[in-house]
N, C-alpha and C positions, 0 to 999 in steps of 0.2 A: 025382498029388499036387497039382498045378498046381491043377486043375479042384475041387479040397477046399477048397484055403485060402482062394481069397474069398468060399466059401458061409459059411462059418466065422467070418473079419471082418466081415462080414456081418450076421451072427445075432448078434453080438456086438456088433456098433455097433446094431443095432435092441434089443435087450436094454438097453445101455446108454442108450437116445435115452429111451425107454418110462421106464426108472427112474428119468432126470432128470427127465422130466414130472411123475411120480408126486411126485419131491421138492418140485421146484416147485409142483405145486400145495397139497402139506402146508403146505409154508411160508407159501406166498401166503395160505391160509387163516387161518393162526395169526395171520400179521401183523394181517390183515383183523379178525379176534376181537378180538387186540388194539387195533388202532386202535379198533374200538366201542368198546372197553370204555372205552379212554381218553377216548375224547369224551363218552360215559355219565357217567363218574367227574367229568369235567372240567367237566358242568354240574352237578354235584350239589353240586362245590366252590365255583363260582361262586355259587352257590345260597344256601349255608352262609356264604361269606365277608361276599355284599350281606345276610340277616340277617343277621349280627355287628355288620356295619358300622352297620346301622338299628339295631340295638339300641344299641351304642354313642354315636350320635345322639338316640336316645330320653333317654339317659340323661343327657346333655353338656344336653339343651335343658330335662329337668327339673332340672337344678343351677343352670339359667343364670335359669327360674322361680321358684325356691323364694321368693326374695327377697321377689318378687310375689308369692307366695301366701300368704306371711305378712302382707303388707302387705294386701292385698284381707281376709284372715281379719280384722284388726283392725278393718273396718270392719264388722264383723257381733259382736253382742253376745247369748252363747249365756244361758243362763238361770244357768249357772254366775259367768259375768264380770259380773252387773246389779253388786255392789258398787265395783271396779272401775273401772266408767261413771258411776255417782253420784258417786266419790270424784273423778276427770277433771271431768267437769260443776263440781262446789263447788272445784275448784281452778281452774278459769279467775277467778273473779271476784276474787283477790287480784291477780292480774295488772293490771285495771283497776281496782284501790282500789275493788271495792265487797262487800259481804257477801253472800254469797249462802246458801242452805241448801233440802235437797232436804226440803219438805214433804209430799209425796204419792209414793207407787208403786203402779199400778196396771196389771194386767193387761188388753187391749182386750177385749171379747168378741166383737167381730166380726170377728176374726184375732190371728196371731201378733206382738201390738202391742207395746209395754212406755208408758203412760202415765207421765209424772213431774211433779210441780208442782212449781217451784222458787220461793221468794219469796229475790228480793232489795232490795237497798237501800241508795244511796249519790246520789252527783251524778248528776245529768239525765246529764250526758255519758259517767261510767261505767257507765250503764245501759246505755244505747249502745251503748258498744261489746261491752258484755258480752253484749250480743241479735247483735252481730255474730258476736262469737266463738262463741255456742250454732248460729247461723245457718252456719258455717264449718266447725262440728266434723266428724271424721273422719265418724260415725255419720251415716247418713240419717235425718234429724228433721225432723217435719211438726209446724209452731206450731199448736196448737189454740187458746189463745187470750193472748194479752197486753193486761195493764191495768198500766198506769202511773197512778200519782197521786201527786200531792205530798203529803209526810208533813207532818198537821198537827201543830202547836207551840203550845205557849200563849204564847210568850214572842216578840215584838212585832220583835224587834232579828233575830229567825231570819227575817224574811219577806223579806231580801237574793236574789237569785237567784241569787248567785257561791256563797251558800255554805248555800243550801236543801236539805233532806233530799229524796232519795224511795226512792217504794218500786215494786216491779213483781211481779205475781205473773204469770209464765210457766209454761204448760201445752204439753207437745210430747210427740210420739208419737216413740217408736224404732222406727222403719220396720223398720231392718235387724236386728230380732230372732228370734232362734234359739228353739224351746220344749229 
C-alpha cells in the first residue's frame, strides 16, 4: 500500500497543476478581453468627450460673435432695408443744422450698386461736415460726384459769408448692397 499512495498524490497534484493552468489561463484571457475592451471603449469615450467639448466651444465662440455679426450685418444694406438707409442718410443732416433730402434712387447696372442723390443745403460749414458724416457712415459709399455752389439770392444784405446759403447736390454708390 506504501508503493500506491504516492502514485496516487501524485496523479492528483498533476491533475490538480493541469486544472490550475487551465483556470489560469481562462482567466488570464478574460482579463486580457477585458482590458481591450476597456481601452477600445476608453478611446471611443475620449473620442465622444473631445467632440462635446469642441462642440461646446463651437458654440461659446458663436455666442461670444454674434454681437459681431450683427454688427458686420448692419454694414450691408439688403434690398429689403434701402428705406431704412435713406431715412439714416436724411437724419444725419439735422445733426449738423443743414436740410438735407434723398432726390434720386437708382439701381447700378454694372453690379449690385444702390445709387442715391442727396441734395442738401445750409452753411458752407454744415455742408461739411455733413460730407464728413456721409463719408463716415457705417455703409461703404463711393462719392460719385459732389457740387457745392452758393445759393443765389436777390437780396444784397444775403451776400455776408457768416450767413450765406448753399447748396450741394451729392451722388454715392452703396457699395455694400445686397440684391
Amino acid at each position: 500500500m506504501q508503493n500506491n499512495f504516492p502514485k496516487i498524490s501524485f496523479s492528483l497534484s498533476v491533475i490538480f497543476f493541469v486544472f490550475s493552468c487551465v483556470a489560469f489561463l481562462y482567466f488570464w484571457r478574460g482579463t486580457n478581453d477585458n482590458y481591450n475592451k476597456l481601452f477600445i471603449s476608453s478611446g471611443l469615450w475620449q473620442e465622444e468627450a473631445s467632440r462635446r467639448e469642441e462642440i461646446r466651444s463651437l458654440d461659446h465662440s458663436i455666442k461670444i460673435i454674434e454681437s459681431e455679426r450683427t454688427l458686420l450685418q448692419t454694414h450691408f444694406a439688403q434690398s429689403s432695408d434701402v428705406v431704412p438707409f435713406l431715412d439714416a442718410i436724411e437724419g444725419l443732416a439735422p445733426l449738423v443744422g443743414v436740410k438735407a433730402e434723398v432726390a434720386s434712387v437708382d439701381i447700378a447696372p454694372e453690379g449690385p450698386a444702390l445709387i442715391v442723390g442727396i441734395n442738401a443745403s445750409g452753411s458752407f460749414e454744415g455742408i461739411y461736415k455733413f460730407l464728413t458724416l456721409l463719408e463716415n457712415f457705417p455703409y461703404e459709399l463711393e462719392f460719385i460726384s459732389i457740387n457745392i455752389s452758393k445759393k443765389e439770392t436777390g437780396d444784397a444784405s444775403q451776400k455776408d459769408a457768416k450767413v450765406s446759403e448753399w447748396e450741394a447736390a451729392v451722388q454715392v454708390r452703396l457699395l455694400s448692397f445686397i440684391l
